[in-house]
C-alpha positions in Angstrom: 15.7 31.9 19.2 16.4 28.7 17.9 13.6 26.4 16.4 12.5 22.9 17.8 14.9 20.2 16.1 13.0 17.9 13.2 12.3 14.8 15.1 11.3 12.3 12.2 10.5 9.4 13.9 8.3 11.3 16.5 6.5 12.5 13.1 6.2 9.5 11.7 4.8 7.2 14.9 2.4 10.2 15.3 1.1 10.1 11.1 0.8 6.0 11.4 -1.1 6.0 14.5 -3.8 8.8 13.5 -4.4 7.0 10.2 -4.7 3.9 11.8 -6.9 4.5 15.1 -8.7 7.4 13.7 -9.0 7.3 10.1 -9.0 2.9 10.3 -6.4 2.8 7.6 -4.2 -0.6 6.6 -1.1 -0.6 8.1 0.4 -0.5 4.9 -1.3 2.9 3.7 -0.7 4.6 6.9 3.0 3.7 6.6 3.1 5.4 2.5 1.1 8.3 3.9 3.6 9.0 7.0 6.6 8.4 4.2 5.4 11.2 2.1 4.5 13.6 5.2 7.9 12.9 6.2 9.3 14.0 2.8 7.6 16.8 2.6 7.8 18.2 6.0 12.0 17.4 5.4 12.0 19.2 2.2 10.3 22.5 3.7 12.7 22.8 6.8 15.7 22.8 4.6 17.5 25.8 3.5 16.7 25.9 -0.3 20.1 27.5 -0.2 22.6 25.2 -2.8 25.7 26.2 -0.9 23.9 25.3 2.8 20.9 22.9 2.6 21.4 22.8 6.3 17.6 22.4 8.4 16.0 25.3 9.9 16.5 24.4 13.2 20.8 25.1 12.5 20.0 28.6 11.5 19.0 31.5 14.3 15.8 32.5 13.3 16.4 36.2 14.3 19.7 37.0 12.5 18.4 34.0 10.3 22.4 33.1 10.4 23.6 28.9 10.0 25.1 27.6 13.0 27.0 24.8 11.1 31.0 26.0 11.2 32.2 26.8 7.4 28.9 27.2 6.2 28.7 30.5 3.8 24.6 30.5 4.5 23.9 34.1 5.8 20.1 33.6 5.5 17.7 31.3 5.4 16.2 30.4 2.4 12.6 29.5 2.0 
């Protein structure tokens, strides 16, 4: 099964906008707060493999093999 692919602007717009209408942040602080959530959620779907580095959603979850050609990953690393 192959996971959902990282949509960061779809993150992002969703992170401004609850700050903003919910939580009645600036504009400003919304945007730093969606900026780090964006970093962060970037940072855990990447293989913490040095040779791949590729995102989760190139790897099979079940054989847990990258999909990227000439990649040596044979698991993903968390």
């Amino acid at each position: 099964m192959l996971e959902k692919q990282f949509d960061p602007e779809l993150l992002y717009n969703r992170v401004v906008h609850f700050y903003i209408d919910k939580k009645g942040f600036s504009k400003e602080k919304a945007n730093q707060i969606a900026q780090s959530v964006l970093q962060k959620e970037a940072q855990r779907r990447k293989c913490k493999n040095e040779k791949c580095r590729h995102f989760s959603h190139d790897h099979i979850r079940n054989v847990e093999t990258c999909l990227v050609e000439n990649c040596e990953c044979k698991e993903f690393t968390k």
